[in-house]
C-alpha positions as CSV (number, residue, x, y, z in Angstrom):
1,X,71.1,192.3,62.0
2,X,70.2,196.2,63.7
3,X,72.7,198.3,64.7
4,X,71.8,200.9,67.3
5,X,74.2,203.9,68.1
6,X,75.0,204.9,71.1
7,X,77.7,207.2,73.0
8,X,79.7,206.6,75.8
9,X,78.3,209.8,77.5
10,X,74.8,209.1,78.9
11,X,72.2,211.9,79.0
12,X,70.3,211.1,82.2
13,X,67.2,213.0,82.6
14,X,65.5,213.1,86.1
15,X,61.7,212.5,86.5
16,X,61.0,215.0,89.1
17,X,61.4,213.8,92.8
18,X,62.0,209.9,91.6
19,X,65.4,209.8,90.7
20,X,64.6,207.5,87.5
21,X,66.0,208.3,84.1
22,X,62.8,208.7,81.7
23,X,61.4,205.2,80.9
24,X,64.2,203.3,82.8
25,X,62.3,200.7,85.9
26,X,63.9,201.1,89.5
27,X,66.9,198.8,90.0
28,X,66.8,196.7,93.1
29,X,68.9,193.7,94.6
30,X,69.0,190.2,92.7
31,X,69.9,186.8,92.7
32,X,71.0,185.5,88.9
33,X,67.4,183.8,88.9
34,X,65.6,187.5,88.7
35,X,63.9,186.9,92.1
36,X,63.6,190.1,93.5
37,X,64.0,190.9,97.1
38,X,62.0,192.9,99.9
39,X,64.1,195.4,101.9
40,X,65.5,198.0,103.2
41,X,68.1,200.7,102.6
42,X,69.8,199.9,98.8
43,X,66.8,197.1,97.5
44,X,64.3,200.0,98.2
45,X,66.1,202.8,96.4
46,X,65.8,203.6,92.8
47,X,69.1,203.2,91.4
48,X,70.5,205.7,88.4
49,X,74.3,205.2,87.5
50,X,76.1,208.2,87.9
51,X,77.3,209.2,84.7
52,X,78.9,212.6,82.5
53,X,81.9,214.6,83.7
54,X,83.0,213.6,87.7
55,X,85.3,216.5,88.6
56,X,84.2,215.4,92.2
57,X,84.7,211.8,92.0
58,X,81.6,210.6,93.4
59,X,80.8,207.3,92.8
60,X,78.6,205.3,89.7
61,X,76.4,204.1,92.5
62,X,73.8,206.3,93.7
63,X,71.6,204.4,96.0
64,X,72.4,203.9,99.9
65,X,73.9,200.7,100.7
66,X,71.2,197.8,102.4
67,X,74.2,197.3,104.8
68,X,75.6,200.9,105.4
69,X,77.1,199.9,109.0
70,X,80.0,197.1,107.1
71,X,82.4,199.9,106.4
72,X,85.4,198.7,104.0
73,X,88.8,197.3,104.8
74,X,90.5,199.8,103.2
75,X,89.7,203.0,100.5
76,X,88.6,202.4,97.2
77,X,87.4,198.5,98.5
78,X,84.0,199.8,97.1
79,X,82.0,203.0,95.1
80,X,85.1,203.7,93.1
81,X,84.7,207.2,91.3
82,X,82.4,207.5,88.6
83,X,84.1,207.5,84.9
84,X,83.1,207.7,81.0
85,X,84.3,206.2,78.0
86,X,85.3,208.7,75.6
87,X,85.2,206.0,72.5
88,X,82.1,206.1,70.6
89,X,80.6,202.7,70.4
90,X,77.7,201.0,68.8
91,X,76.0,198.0,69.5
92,X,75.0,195.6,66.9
93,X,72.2,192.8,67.2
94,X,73.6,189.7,65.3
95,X,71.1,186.8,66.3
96,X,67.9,186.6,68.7
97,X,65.5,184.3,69.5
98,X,67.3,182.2,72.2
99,X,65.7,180.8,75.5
100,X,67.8,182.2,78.1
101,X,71.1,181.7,76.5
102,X,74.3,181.7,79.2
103,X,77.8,181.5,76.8
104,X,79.6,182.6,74.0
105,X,83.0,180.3,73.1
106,X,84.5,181.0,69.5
107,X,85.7,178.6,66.8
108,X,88.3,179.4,65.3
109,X,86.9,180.4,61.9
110,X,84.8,183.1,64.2
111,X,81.3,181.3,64.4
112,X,80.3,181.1,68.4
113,X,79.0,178.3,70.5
114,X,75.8,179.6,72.1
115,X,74.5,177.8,75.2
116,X,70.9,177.7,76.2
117,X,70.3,177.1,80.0
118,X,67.0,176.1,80.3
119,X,66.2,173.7,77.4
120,X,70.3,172.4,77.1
121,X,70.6,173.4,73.5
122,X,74.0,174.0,71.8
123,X,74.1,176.2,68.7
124,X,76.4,177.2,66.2
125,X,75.9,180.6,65.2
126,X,77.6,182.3,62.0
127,X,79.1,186.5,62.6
128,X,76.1,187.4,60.2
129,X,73.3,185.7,62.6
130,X,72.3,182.3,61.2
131,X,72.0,179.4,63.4
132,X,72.2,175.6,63.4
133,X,70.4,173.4,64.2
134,X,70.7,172.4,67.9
135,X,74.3,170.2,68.4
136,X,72.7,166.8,68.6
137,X,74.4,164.5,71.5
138,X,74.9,166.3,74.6
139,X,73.5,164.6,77.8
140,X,70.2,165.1,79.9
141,X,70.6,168.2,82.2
142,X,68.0,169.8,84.8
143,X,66.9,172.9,83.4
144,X,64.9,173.9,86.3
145,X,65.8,177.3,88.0
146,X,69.6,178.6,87.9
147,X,70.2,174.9,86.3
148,X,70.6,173.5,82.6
149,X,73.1,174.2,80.3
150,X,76.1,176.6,81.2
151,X,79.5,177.5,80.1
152,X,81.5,176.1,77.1
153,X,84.1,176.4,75.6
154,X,87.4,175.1,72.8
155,X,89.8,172.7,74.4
156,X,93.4,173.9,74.1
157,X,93.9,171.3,71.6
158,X,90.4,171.9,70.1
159,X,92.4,172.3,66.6
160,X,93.8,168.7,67.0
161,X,90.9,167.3,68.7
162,X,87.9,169.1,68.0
163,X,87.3,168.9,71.8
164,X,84.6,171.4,73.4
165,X,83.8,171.3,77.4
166,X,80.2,172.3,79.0
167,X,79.0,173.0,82.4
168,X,75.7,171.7,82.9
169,X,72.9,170.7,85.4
170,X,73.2,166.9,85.7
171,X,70.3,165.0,87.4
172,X,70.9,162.5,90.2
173,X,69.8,160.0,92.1
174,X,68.9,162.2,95.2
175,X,69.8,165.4,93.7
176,X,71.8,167.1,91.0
177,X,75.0,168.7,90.8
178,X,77.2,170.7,88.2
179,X,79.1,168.5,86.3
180,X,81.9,169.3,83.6
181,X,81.9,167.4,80.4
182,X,83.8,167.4,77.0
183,X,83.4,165.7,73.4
184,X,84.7,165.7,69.7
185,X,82.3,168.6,68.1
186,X,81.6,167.0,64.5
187,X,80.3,170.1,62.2
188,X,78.3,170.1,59.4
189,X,74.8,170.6,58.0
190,X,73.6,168.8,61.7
191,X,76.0,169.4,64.1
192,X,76.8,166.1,66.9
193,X,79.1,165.5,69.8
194,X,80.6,162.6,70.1
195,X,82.4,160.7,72.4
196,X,80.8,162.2,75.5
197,X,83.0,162.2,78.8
198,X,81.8,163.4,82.4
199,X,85.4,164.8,83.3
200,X,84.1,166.0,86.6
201,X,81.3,165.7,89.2
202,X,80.4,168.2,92.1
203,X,80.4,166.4,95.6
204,X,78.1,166.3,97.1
205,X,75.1,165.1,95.6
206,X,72.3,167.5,97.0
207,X,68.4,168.7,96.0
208,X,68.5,172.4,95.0
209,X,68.3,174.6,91.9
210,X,70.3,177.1,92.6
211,X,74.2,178.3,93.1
212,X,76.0,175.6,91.2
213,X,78.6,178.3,89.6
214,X,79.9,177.0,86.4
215,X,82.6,178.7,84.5
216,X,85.1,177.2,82.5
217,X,88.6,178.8,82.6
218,X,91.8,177.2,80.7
219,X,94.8,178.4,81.4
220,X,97.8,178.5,79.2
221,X,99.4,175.7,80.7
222,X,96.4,173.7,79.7
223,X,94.9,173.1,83.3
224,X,91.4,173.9,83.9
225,X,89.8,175.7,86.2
226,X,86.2,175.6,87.9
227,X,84.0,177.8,89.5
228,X,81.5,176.1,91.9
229,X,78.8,177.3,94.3
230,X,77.2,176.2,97.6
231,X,73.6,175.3,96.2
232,X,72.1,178.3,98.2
233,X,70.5,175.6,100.6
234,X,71.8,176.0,104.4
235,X,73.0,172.2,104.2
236,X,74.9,173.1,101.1
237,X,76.0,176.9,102.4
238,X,77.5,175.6,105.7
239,X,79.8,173.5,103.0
240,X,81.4,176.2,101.9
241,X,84.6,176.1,103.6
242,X,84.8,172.6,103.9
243,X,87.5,171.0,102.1
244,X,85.4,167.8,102.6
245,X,82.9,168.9,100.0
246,X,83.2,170.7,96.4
247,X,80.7,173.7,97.3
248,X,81.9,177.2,97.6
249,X,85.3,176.1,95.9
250,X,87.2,176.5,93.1
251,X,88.4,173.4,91.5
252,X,91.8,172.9,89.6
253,X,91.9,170.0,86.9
254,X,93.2,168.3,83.8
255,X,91.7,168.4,81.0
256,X,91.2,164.8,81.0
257,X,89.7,165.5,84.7
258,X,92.3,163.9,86.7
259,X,93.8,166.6,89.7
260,X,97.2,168.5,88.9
261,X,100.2,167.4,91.1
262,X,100.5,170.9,92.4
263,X,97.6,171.4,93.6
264,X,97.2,172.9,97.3
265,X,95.6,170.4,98.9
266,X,97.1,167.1,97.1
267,X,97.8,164.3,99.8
268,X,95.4,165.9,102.6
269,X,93.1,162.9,103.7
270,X,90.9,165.5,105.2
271,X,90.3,167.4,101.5
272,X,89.1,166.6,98.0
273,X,92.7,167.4,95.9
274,X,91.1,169.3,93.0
275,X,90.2,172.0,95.4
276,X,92.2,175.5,94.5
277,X,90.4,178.1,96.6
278,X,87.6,178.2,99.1
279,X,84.9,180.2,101.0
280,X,83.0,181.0,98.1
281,X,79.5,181.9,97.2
282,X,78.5,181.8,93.7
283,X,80.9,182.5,91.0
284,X,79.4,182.8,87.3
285,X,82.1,185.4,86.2
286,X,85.8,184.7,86.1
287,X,88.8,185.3,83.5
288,X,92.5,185.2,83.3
289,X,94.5,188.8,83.1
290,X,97.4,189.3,81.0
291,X,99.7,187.9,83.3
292,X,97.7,184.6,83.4
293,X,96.3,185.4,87.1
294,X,92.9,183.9,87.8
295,X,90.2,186.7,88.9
296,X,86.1,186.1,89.5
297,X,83.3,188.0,90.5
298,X,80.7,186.3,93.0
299,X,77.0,187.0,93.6
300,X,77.1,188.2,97.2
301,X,73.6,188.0,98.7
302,X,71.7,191.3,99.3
303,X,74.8,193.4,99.3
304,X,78.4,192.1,99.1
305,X,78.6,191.1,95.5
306,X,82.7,190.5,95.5
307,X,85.6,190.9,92.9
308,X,88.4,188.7,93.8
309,X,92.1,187.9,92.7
310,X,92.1,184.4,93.2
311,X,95.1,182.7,95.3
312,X,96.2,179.2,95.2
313,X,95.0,177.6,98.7
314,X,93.0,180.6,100.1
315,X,90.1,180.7,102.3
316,X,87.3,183.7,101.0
317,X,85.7,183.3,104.1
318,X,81.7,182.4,102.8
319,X,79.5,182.5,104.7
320,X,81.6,183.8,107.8
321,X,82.6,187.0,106.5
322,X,81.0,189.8,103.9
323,X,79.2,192.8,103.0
324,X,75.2,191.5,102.4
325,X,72.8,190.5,104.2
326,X,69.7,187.6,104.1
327,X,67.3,188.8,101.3
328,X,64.8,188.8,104.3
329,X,67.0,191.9,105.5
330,X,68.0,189.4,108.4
331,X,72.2,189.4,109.1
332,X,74.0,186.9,107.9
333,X,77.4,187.9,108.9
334,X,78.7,189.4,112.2
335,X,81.7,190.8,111.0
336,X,83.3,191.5,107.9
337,X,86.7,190.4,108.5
338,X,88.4,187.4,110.0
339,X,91.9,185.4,110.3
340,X,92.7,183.6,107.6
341,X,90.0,185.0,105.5
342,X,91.1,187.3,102.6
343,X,89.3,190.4,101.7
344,X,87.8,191.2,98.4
345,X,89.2,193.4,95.8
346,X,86.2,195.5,95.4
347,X,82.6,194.9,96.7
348,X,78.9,196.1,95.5
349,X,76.3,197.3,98.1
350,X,73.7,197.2,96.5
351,X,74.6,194.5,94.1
352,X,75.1,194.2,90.3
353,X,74.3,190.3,90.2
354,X,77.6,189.6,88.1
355,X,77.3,186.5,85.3
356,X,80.1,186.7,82.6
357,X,83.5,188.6,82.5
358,X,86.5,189.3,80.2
359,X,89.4,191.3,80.7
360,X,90.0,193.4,77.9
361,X,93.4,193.2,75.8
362,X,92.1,194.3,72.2
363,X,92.8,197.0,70.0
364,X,89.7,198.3,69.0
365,X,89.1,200.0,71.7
366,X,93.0,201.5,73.5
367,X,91.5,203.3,76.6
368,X,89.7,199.8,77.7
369,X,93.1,198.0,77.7
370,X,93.3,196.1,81.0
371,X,89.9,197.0,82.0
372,X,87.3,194.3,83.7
373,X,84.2,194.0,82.3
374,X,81.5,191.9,84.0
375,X,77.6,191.1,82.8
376,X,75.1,192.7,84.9
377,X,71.7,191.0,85.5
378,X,70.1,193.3,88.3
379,X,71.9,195.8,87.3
380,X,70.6,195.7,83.4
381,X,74.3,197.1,82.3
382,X,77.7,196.3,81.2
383,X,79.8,197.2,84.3
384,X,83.3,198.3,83.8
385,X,85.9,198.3,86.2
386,X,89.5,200.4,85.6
387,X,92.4,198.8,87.6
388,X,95.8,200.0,88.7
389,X,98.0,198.1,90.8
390,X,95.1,195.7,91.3
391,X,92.9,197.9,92.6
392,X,89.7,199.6,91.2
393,X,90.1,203.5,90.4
394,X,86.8,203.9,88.3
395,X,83.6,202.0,87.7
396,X,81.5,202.5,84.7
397,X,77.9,201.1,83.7
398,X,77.1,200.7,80.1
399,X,74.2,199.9,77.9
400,X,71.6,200.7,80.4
401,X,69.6,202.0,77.4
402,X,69.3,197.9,76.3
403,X,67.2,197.7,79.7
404,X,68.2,194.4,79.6
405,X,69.9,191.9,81.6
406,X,73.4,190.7,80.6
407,X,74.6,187.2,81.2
408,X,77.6,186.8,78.8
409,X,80.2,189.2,77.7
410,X,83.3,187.8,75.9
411,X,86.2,189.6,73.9
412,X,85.9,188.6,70.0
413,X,88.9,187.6,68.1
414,X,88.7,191.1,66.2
415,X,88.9,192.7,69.6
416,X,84.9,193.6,69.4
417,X,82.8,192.6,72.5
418,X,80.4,190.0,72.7
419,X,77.0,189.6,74.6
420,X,74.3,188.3,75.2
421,X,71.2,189.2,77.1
422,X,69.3,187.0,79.9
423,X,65.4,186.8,78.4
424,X,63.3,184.3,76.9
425,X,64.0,186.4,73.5
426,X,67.7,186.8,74.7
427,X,69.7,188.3,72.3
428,X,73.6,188.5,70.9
429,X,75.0,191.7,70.9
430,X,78.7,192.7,69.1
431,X,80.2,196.3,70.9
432,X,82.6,198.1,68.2
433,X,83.7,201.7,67.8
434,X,81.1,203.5,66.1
């Protein structure tokens, strides 16, 4: 286990006309796959995070936008003033050694579930770093691309029933799509599910390997919410304000998988009834605040990564409206508002390529109540997001030293975050006060 030191103030030091920190790589526009896009404006700018005293409130972002004629709804929608956390913090390496690993779920004695997308492996890792063996019993998934194994996580009644729920991947006839499952974890020297129940299926059946979403959120009342994407794919991207289909939605369920009687679109012959929002693009981050509302954080395309309070029934208006543009700098949107479409919180041009989120309420850290925090994979950093009144006053990027892309970031039981880094050698990473 290493420990590495760090502050919250950032020395950045300029290489002479490039506008890189020493040793840092040039930041550009990406999907949650890596792929890097050609461009213009924002993709072909070297990217430093603005950080250090602001007394000018200029923003963290310092590269022109790829889209700089969308101009925002309203002030504040996007470049919110730089800030700094004042806490010193260190970060401490607890396990490594995973293939691309995507989630982080707690047991209640404080060992983690760690997913690994690619090769579907499950593990139970201890706080001081030793691992299981891989949880024996989970099904088949497609591992190929943005596919595999994704989110997990405890079932409200996990102390009851031992029950843990996955996203994953699932291969098809024709296809895959995401699918939700959940089983009795039975611990011990070899680790097994049992009892395996699909709880949920995306619809429709489609080829691609990429855009499936695939968070897991309970809510206190023990319903279940999950995020979905439109496969990418134009068949599938066209889908995404259908209430015919599940891609670009937000789905609502029961535990057991069948569809709450409150949900907006019950009884509608014309939509699938575990639908809760629409018009979506790709959500991998998402979290409940402390007064149980639902917010996420999409991958936008080449510009136009979105933070969104989530309302029951509403239409996010994917692929109509936004802030991007096609990676192959072609438009994808002619305007960036529309009726009946609602308008993002806060919006990244160029993008951060959000995976993971929590919303702090610890103690180890005061000045970070209430703050978003959201994995950056493009970005290589921890992004941090202070809100007031549900809007963002300051943005923040952390651990840019890692040079690493973050997938995960969860709040520990202790109050400590958890993360863990997108590599073939990814790594999990515990943020406490120095």
């Amino acid at each position: 286990m290493r420990t590495f030191l760090t502050s919250s103030v950032v020395l950045v030091s300029l290489l002479s006309g490039s506008g890189l920190a020493q040793g840092q790589r040039p930041r550009t526009s990406s999907d949650q796959s890596g792929n890097l896009a050609p461009g213009r404006a924002g993709d072909s700018q070297q990217s430093v995070p603005r950080t250090g005293p602001n007394p000018g409130g200029a923003p963290v972002e310092t590269a022109p936008p790829n889209v700089p004629e969308f101009e925002p709804a309203f002030p504040g929608q996007t470049r919110a003033p730089a800030v700094e956390t004042k806490t010193p913090f260190q970060v401490t390496e607890i396990a490594s050694g995973f293939n691309k690993p995507w989630a982080i779920a707690f047991l209640p004695d404080r060992r983690m579930l760690v997913t690994e997308k690619p090769t579907g492996a499950l593990y139970i890792v201890t706080p001081q770093g030793a691992k299981s063996p891989p949880v024996a019993g989970l099904p088949r998934v497609d591992g190929r691309g943005q596919g595999g194994l994704l989110d997990v996580e405890l079932g409200p009644d996990y102390a009851k029933s031992q029950l843990i729920y996955w996203t994953y991947y699932e291969p098809r006839e024709g296809g895959n799509g995401l699918a939700v499952a959940r089983a009795r974890l039975v611990d011990g020297a070899k680790p097994r599910v049992e009892n395996v129940q699909v709880i949920f299926r995306m619809q429709p059946t489609l080829e691609s390997t990429l855009h499936a979403g695939g968070r897991l959120v309970f809510t206190p009342d023990g319903k279940l919410f999950v995020t979905l994407g439109e496969r990418s794919v134009l068949p599938g991207r066209v889908q995404a304000r259908d209430l015919k289909s599940h891609f670009g939605k937000i789905v609502r369920i029961n535990p057991d998988g069948s569809v709450p009687k409150d949900n907006p679109f019950v009884g509608r012959k014309d939509a699938r009834p575990e639908i809760w929002s629409l018009g979506h693009r790709n959500i991998l981050s998402a979290a409940l605040d402390s007064k149980n509302r639902l917010w996420e954080v999409e991958m936008g395309p080449r510009g136009g990564d979105e933070l969104n309070l989530v309302q029951v029934g509403k239409d996010y208006g994917w692929p109509i409206i936004g802030y991007g543009e096609e990676y192959s700098g072609e438009p994808i949107h002619k305007v960036t508002q529309g009726p009946g479409m609602e308008q993002p919180v806060y919006y990244w041009d160029p993008v951060i390529s959000p995976s993971g989120m929590t919303i702090y309420s610890g103690d180890l850290f005061p000045e970070w109540r209430d703050n978003i925090f959201i994995g950056g994979l493009s970005s290589q950093a921890l992004v941090r997001l202070v809100m007031k009144d549900d809007r963002v006053v300051g943005e923040e990027r952390l651990l840019t030293e890692q040079n690493a892309r973050i997938r995960e970031v969860v709040q520990g039981p202790e109050g400590a975050l958890y993360l863990l880094t997108d590599d073939s050698n990814g790594r999990l990473l515990k943020l406490t006060p120095r």
